[in-house]
C-alpha positions as CSV (number, residue, x, y, z in Angstrom):
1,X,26.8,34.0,-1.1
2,X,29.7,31.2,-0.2
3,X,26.6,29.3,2.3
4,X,24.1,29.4,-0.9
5,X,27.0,28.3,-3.3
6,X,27.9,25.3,-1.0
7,X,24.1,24.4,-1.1
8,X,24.1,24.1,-4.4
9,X,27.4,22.2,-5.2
10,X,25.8,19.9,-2.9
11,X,22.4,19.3,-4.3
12,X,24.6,18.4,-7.5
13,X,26.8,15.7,-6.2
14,X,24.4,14.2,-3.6
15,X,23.2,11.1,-5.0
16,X,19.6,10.7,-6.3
17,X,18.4,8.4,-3.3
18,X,19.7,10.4,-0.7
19,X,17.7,13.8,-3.0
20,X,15.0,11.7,-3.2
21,X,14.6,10.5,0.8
22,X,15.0,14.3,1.9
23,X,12.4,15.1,-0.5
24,X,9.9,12.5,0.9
25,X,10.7,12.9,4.4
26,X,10.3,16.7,4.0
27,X,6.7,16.0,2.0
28,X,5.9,13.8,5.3
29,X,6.8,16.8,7.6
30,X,5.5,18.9,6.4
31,X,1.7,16.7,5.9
32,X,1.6,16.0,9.9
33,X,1.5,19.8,10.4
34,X,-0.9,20.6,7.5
35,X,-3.6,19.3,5.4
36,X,-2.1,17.5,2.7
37,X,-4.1,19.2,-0.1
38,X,-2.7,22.9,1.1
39,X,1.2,21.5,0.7
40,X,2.3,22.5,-2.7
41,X,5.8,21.1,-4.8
42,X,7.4,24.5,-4.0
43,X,6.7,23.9,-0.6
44,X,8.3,20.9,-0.2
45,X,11.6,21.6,-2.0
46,X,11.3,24.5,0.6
47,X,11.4,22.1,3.6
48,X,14.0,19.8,1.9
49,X,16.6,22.8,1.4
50,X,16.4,22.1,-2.5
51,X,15.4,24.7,-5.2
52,X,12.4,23.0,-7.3
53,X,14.6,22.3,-10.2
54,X,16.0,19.6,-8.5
55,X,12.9,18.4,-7.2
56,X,11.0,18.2,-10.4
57,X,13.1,16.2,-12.5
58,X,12.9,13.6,-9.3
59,X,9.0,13.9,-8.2
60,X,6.9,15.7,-10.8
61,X,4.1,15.9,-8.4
62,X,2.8,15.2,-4.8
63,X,1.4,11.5,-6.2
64,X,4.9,10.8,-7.7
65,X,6.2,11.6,-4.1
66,X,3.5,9.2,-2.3
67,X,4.7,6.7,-4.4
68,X,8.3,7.3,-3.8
69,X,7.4,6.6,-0.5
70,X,5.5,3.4,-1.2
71,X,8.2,2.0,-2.5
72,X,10.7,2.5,0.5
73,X,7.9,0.8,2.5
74,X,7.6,-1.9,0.1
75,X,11.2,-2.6,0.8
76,X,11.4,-2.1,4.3
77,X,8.2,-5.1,4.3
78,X,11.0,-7.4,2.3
79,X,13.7,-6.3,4.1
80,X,12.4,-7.9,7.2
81,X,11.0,-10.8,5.3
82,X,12.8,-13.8,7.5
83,X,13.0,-17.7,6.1
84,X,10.2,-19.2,8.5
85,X,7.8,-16.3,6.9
86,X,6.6,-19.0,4.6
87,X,5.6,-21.3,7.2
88,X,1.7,-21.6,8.0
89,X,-1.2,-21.1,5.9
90,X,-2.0,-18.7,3.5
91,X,-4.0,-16.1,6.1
92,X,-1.3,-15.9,8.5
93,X,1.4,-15.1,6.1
94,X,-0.5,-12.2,4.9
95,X,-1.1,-11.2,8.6
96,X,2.3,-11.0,9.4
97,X,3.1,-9.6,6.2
98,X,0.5,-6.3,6.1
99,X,1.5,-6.1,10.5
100,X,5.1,-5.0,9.4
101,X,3.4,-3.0,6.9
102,X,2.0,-0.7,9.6
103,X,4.9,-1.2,11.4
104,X,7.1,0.0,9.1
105,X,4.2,3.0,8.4
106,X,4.2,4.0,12.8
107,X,6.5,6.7,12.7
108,X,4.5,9.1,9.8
109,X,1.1,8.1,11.5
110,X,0.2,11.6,11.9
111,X,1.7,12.4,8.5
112,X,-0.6,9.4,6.7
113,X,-3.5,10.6,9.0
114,X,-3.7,14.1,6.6
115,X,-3.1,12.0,3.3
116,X,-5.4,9.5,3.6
117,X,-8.2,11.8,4.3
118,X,-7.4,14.0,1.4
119,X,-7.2,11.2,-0.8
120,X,-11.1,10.0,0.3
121,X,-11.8,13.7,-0.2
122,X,-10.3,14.3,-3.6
123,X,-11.3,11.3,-6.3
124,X,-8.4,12.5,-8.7
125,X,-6.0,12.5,-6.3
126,X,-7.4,8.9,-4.8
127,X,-7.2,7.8,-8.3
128,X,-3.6,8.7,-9.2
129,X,-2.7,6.7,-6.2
130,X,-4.4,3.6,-7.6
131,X,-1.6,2.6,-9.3
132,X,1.1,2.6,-6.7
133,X,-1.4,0.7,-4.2
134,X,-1.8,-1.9,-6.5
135,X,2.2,-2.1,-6.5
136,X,2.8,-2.5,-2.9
137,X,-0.2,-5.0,-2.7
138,X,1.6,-7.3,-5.1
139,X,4.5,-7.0,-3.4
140,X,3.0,-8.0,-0.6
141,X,1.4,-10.8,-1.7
142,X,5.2,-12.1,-3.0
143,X,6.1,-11.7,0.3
144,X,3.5,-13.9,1.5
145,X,4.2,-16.4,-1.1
146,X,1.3,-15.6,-3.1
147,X,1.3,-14.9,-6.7
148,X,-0.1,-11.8,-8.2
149,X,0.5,-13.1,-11.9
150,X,-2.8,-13.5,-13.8
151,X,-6.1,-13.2,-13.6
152,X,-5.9,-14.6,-10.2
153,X,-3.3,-12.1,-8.9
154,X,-5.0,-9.2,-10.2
155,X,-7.9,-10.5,-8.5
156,X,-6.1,-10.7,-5.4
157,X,-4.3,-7.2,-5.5
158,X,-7.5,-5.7,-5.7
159,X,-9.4,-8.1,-2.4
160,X,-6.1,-7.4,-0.6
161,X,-6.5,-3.3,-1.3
162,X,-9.7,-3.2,-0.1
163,X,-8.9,-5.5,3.1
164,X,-5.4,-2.9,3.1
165,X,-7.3,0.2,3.2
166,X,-10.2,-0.7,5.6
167,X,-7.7,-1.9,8.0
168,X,-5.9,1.2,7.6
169,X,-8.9,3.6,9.0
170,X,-8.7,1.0,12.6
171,X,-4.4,1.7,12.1
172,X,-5.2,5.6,12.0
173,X,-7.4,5.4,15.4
174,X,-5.9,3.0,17.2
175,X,-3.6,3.8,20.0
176,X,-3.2,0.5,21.7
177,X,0.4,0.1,22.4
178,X,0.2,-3.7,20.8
179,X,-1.9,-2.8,17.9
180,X,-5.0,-4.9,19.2
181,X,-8.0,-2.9,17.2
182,X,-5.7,-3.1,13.9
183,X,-4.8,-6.9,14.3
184,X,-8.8,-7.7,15.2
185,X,-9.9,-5.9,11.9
186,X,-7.3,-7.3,10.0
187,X,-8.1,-10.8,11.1
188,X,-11.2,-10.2,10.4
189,X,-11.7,-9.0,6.9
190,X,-8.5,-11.5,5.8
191,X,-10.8,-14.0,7.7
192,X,-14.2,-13.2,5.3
193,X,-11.9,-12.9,2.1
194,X,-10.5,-16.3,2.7
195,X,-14.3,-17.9,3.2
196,X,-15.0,-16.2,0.2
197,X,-12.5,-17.8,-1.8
198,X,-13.6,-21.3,-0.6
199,X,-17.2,-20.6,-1.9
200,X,-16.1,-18.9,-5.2
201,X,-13.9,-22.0,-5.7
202,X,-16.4,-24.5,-5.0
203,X,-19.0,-22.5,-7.9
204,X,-17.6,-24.4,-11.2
205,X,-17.6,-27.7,-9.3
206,X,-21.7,-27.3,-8.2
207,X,-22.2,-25.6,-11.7
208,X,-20.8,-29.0,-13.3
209,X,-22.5,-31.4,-11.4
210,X,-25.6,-29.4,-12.1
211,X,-25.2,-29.3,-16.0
212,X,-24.6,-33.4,-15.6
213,X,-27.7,-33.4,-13.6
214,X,-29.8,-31.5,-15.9
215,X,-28.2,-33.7,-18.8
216,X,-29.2,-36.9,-17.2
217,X,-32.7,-35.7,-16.9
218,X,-33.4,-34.4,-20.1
219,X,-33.9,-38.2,-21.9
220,X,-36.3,-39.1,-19.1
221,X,-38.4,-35.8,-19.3
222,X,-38.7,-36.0,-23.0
């Protein structure tokens, strides 16, 4: 009775980031061992040695958790932001930016592995974590100096998602120790997005000159 009473004095005065790491880290256990979809709330306030009435008020449900984690990653990514980060061109800082990313993401590999999957196999569940992928993208775009303000940001949180996500199925299968698959995929789709931007940018420039051609004409044909 004294061990279970000690327990609980503690949940109480443990701060809520120190509740709310144990109860991610316990999520990420506990989805390296098992299918994400078969890993229930009650489970994990289980594995983090909390009674679910602490849990709840802190993560309301497995997305809130997935999102709790986002969010430490999006601050380990600007944690080890450095002041020549901003040097080069627009590519490269995002490069370096989405590589710590998946550095910062190495050591729940196994745990991601599970989530991921069950996300592509469960469109609710994919959807709920819409939001908190838009998030991190924004953030990283900040830290590559890019704004995700506007039209144009929202525009780019979405490219960079996609480029994100299809990266992230190379991160899940590759096992080279320097990353080489993940960095070749990445360079690659950041490569096409950035050629696409050129010609999308060049559009209202030919559609201009081709409304003043057409206006030039029209005296002569008529």
């Amino acid at each position: 009775m004294a061990s279970k009473a000690a327990k609980k004095k503690t949940t109480k005065t443990a701060p809520k980031g120190d509740i709310s790491d144990r109860i991610v880290d316990a999520a990420l256990a506990l989805a390296a061992r098992r299918a994400w979809r078969e890993v229930s709330l009650t489970d994990i306030a289980e594995a983090a040695e909390l009674p679910l009435s602490t849990v709840y008020p802190v993560f309301e449900s497995k997305g809130a958790i997935l999102a709790g984690f986002a969010r430490r990653i999006d601050a380990a990514v600007l944690a080890g932001q450095e002041d020549g980060d901003r040097d080069g061109g627009a590519r490269d800082r995002l490069f370096d930016v989405v590589m710590r990313r998946f550095d910062a993401l190495a050591p729940h590999k196994a745990a991601l592995g599970s989530i991921v999957y069950d996300l592509g196999c469960d469109p609710v569940l994919g959807l709920c974590g819409m939001a908190s992928l838009a998030r991190s993208m924004a953030c990283m775009l900040e830290a590559a100096d890019l704004s995700a303000d506007g039209l144009r940001g929202v525009l780019r949180i979405k490219v960079l998602g996609v480029i994100y996500l299809a990266t992230m199925r190379v991160w899940l299968r590759d096992e080279s120790p320097d990353l080489s698959q993940t960095m070749a995929s990445l360079d690659r789709h950041l490569r096409r997005a950035e050629w696409l931007a050129e010609r999308c940018s060049r559009l209202p420039l030919k559609c201009s000159r081709l409304r003043q051609k057409s206006a030039e004409e029209s005296p002569a044909a008529a």
